[in-house]
C-alpha positions in Angstrom: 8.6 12.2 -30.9 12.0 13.7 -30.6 14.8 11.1 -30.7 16.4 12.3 -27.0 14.4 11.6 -23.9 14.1 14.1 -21.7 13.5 11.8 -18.2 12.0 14.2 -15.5 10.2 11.4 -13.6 13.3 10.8 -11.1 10.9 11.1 -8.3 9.7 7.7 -9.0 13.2 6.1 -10.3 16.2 7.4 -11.3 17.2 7.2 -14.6 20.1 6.9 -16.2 21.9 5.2 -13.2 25.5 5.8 -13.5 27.7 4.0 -15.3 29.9 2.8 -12.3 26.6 0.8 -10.5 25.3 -0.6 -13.7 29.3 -2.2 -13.9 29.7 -3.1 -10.1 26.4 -5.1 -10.7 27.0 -7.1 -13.8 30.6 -7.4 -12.5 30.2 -8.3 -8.9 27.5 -10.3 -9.4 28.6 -12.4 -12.2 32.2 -12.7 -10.1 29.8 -13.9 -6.6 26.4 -14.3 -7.2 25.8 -16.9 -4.8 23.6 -17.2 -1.6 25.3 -14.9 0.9 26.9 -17.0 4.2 24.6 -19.8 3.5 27.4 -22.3 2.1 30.5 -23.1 3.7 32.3 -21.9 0.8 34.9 -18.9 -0.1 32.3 -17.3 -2.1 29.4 -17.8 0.2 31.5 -15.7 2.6 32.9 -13.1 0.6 29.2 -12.3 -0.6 28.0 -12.0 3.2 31.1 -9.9 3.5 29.6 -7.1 1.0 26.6 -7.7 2.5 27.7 -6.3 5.8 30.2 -3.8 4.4 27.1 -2.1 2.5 25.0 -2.4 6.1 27.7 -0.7 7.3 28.1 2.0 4.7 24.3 2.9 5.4 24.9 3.2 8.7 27.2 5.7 8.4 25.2 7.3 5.9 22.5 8.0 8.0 24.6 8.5 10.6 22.9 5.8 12.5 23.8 4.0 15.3 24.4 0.4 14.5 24.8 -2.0 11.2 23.0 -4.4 13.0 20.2 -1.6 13.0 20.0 -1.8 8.9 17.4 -4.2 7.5 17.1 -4.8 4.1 13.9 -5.0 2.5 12.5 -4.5 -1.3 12.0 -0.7 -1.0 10.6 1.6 1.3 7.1 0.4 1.1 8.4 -2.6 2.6 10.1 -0.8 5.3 7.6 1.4 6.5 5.2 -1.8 6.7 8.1 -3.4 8.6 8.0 -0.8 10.9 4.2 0.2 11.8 2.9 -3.5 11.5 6.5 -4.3 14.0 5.8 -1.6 16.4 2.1 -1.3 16.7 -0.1 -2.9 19.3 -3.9 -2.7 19.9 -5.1 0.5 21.9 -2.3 2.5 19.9 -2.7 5.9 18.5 -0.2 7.7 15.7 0.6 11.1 14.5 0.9 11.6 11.0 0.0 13.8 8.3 -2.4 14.3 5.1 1.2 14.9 3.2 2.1 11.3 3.4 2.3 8.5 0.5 0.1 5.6 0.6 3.1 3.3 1.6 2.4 5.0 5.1 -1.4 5.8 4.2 -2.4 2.7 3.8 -1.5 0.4 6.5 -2.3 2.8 8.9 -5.9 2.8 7.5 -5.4 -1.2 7.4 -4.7 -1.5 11.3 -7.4 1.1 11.9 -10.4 -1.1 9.8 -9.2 -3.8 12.0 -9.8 -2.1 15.2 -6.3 -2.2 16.5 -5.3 1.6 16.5 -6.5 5.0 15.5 -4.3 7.6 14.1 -4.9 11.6 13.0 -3.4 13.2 10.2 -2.0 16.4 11.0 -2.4 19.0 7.8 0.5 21.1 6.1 0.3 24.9 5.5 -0.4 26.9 2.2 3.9 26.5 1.6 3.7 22.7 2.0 5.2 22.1 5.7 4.1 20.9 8.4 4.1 23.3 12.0 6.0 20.8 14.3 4.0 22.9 16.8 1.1 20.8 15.4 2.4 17.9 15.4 3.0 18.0 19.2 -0.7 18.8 20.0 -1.6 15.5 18.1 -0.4 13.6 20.3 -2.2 12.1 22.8 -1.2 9.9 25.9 -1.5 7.1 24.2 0.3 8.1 21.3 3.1 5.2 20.3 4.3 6.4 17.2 4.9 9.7 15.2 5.6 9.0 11.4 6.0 11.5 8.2 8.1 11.9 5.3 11.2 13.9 5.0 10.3 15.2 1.7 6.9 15.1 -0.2 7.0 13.1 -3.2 3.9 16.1 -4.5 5.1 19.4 -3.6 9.0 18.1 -2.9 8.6 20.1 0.2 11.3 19.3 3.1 9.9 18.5 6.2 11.4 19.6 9.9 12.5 16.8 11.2 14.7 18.0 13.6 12.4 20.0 15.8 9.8 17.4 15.1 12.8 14.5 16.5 12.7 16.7 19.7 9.5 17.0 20.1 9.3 12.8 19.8 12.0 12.3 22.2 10.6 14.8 25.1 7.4 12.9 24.8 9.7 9.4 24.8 8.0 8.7 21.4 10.0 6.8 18.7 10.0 9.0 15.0 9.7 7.0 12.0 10.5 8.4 8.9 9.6 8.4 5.5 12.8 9.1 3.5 11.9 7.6 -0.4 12.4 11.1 -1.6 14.8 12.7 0.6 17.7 9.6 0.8 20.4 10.6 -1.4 19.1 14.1 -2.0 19.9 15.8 0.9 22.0 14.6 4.3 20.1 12.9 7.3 21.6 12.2 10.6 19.6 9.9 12.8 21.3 10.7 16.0 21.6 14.6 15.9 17.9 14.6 14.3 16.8 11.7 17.5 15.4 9.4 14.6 14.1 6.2 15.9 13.7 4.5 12.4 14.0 5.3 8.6 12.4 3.9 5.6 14.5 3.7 2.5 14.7 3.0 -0.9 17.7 2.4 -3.3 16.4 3.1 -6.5 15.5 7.3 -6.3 18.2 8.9 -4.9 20.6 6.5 -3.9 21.2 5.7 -7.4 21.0 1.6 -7.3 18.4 -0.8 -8.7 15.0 -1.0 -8.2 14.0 -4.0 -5.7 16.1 -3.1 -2.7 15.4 -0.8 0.3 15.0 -1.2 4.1 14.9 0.0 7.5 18.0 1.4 9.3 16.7 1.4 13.2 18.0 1.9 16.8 18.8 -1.7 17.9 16.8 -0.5 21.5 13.9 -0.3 19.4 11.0 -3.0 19.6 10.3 -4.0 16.6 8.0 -7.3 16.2 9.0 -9.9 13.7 6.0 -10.0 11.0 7.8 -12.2 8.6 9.1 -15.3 9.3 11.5 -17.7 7.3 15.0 -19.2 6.8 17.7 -16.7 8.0 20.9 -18.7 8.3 21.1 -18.2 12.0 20.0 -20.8 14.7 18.1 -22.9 11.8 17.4 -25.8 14.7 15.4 -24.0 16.1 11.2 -23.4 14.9 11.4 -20.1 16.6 12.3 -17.1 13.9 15.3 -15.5 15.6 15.3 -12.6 17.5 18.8 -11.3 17.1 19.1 -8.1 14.8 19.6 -7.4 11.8 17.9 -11.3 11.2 15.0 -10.5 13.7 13.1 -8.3 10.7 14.8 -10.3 7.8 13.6 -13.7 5.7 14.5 -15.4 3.4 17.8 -14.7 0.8 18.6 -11.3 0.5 18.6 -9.5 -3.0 22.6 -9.6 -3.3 22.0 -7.9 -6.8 20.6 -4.9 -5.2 23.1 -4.5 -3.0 25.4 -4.8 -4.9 24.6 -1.7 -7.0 23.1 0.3 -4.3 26.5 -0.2 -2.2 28.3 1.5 -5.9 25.5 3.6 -6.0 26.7 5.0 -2.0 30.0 5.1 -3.5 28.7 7.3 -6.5 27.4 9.9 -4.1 30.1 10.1 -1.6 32.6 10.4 -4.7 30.3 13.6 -6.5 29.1 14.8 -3.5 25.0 15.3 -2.3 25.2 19.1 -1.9 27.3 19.5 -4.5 24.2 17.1 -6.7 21.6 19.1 -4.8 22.6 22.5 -5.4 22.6 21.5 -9.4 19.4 19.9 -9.2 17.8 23.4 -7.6 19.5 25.6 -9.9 17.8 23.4 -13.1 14.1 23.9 -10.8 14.7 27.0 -10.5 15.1 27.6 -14.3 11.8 25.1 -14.3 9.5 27.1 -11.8 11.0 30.5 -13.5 10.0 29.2 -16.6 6.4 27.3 -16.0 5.5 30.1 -13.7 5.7 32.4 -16.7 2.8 30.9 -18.6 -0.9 32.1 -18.7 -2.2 28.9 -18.1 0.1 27.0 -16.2 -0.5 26.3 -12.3 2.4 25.5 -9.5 1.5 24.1 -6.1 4.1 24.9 -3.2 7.2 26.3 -5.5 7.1 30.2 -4.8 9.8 29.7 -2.3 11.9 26.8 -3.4 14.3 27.0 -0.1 13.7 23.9 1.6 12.7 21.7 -1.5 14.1 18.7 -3.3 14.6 18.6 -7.1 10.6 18.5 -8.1 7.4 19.9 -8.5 3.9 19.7 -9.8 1.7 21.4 -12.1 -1.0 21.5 -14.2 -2.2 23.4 -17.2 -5.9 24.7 -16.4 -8.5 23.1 -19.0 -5.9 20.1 -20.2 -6.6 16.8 -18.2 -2.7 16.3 -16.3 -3.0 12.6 -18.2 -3.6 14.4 -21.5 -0.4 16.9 -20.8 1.7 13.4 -19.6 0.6 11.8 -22.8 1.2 15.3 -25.3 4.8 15.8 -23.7 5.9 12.1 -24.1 4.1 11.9 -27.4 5.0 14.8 -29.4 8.4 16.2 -27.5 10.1 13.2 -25.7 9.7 14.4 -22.5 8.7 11.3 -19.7 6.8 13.1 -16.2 4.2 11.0 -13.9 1.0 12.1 -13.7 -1.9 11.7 -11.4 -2.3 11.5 -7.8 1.0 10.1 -7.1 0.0 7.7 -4.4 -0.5 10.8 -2.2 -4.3 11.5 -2.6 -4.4 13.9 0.8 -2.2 16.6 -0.7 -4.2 16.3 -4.2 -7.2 16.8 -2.0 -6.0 19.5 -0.2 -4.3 21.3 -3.1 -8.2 21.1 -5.1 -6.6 18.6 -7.6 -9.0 15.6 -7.0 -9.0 13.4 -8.2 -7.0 13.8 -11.3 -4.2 14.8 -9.6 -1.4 17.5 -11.4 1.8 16.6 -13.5 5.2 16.1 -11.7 8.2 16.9 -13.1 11.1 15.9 -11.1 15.0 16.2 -11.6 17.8 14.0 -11.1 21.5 14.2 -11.4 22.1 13.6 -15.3 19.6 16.4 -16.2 20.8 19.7 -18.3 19.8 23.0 -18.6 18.5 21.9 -22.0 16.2 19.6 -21.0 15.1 22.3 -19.2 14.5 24.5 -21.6 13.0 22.2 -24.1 10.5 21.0 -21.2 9.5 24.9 -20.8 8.9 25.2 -24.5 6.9 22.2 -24.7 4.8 22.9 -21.8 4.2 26.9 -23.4 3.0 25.1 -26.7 1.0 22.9 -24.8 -0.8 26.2 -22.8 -1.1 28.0 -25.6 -4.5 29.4 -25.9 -6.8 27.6 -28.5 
């Protein structure tokens, strides 16, 4: 065990987080961490004051249309389920596709078992994209939602969500997007992509804490209350209430998350996304270059790394990907995730079922050494026995 870590499992959470959230957080909070508005105090109001500044910054952000439209939530698990249990009714169908995480997997299949909708899963090609082309022969006329991710959390293949945002609105069909892996990593812009809704999560790409995440929606947009609980507003009253952002929100809000995803906004406008981006794909580049050199060593979806976020997956053929996870951390200091990575459709498709492949994924403090030292362990690792 080598006494530097080599963290290449960003795709799950970023690691280190820079300095400047870790200090917002144990500063800000310690300064104001009360219950935010609830109090008819100084400090109850300045807390509900970041609270909507940092609504506010993700709005912009996303380039959405409202604050009110940006619902926090514990990650983007919580988000998505926010959204498809809020905007689902019985006798619905949805597009989506076999590239999707289980976040989005999963309670689709839940509101199919119950009989309320049916959904098809539209495939991605031998590059790992989906043909928006397909996507618009999915749906049906009773189609009431089209959801996928921006950027697959396997192959870290970006999807095209513009052209599939057009399609949506021509068929008057609200998008929901999946945007764990791309939020932070590359620019979205809800309007000019016609994005009805976007999942979020603070602690990948946006650089904050783990425990916060959300929704950012068009306030037009029906969303159903599926939670229901003290909210500050109109507490008379036995009714949740049905004003945004409160309509989707319960109980007191995770102020410490927040807190450090609002520095960690204020991190990425200050260095920059493309500038983190393009840094990020020059270090895969070396990665793919390198991996791609070795006998025994497999890559899924990274000939063509134009259109990618900072990750991919491998595996080394006769070495169980939990056995290369364990040998890297073990014996060179090097911390991937390996498996099926919630996303059990692409492992299908790819042939990697069911033990899935080994994901190495980049974030913003990585070096060209780590790099390099990852390449070398994985060729010591593939060396023929």
């Amino acid at each position: 065990m080598t006494e530097h870590l080599i963290y290449l499992d960003n795709a799950a959470t970023t690691f280190p987080k820079p300095p400047a959230v870790l200090s917002a957080m144990v500063e800000t909070y310690g300064r104001l961490g009360v219950s935010p508005g609830r109090g008819s105090y100084d400090l109850a109001s300045e807390a509900e004051t970041l609270v909507e500044e940092t609504r506010a910054k993700l709005a912009r952000f996303f380039n959405g249309p409202d604050p009110k439209g940006v619902i926090f939530a514990s990650n983007a698990t919580d988000g998505l389920n926010l959204a498809i249990q809020g905007l689902l009714k019985p006798g619905d169908h949805v597009v989506s596709t076999r590239l999707e995480h289980n976040s989005v997997l999963r309670p689709l299949h839940h509101l199919r078992e119950q009989g309320m909708i049916e959904y098809d899963l539209v495939p991605f090609d031998g590059r790992g994209f989906i043909d928006p082309h397909d996507v618009a022969r999915s749906i049906r006329s009773d189609t009431r939602l089209v959801v996928i991710n921006h950027a697959s959390n396997v192959l870290g293949t970006i999807q095209p969500i513009r052209e599939i945002g057009r399609i949506c609105t021509e068929r008057n069909i609200p998008l929901l997007v999946d945007a764990a892996q791309s939020a932070g990593v590359v620019e979205i812009d809800m309007e000019e992509w016609q994005i009805a809704a976007i999942a979020f999560t603070g602690h990948k790409g946006l650089l904050g804490p783990t425990g916060i995440g959300g929704l950012v929606i068009r306030p037009e947009l029906e969303v159903r209350t599926t939670r229901f609980g003290g909210t500050g507003v109109d507490s008379r009253s036995p009714v949740h209430t049905q004003t945004l952002p409160f309509r989707l929100e319960a109980g007191t809000l995770n102020l410490l998350g927040i807190i450090g995803l609002s520095a960690g906004l204020d991190y990425l406008a200050e260095k920059g996304i493309d500038a983190i981006h393009k840094r990020e794909m020059e270090l895969l580049t070396k990665l793919r270059d390198g991996l791609s050199s070795l006998d025994r060593v497999e890559l899924y979806s990274a000939e063509d790394l134009s259109d990618h976020i900072g990750l991919l997956t491998a595996n080394v053929r006769g070495v169980d990907p939990s056995d290369v996870g364990a040998i890297l951390d073990g014996d060179f200091g090097i911390a991937v995730r390996v498996g099926l990575h919630c996303a059990p459709l692409v492992h299908e498709t790819l042939g990697t079922y069911p033990n899935g492949g080994v994901r190495f994924s980049l974030g913003p403090f990585n070096t060209m050494r780590d790099i390099e030292r990852t390449i070398e362990a994985m060729a010591a690792i593939a060396k023929p026995r």
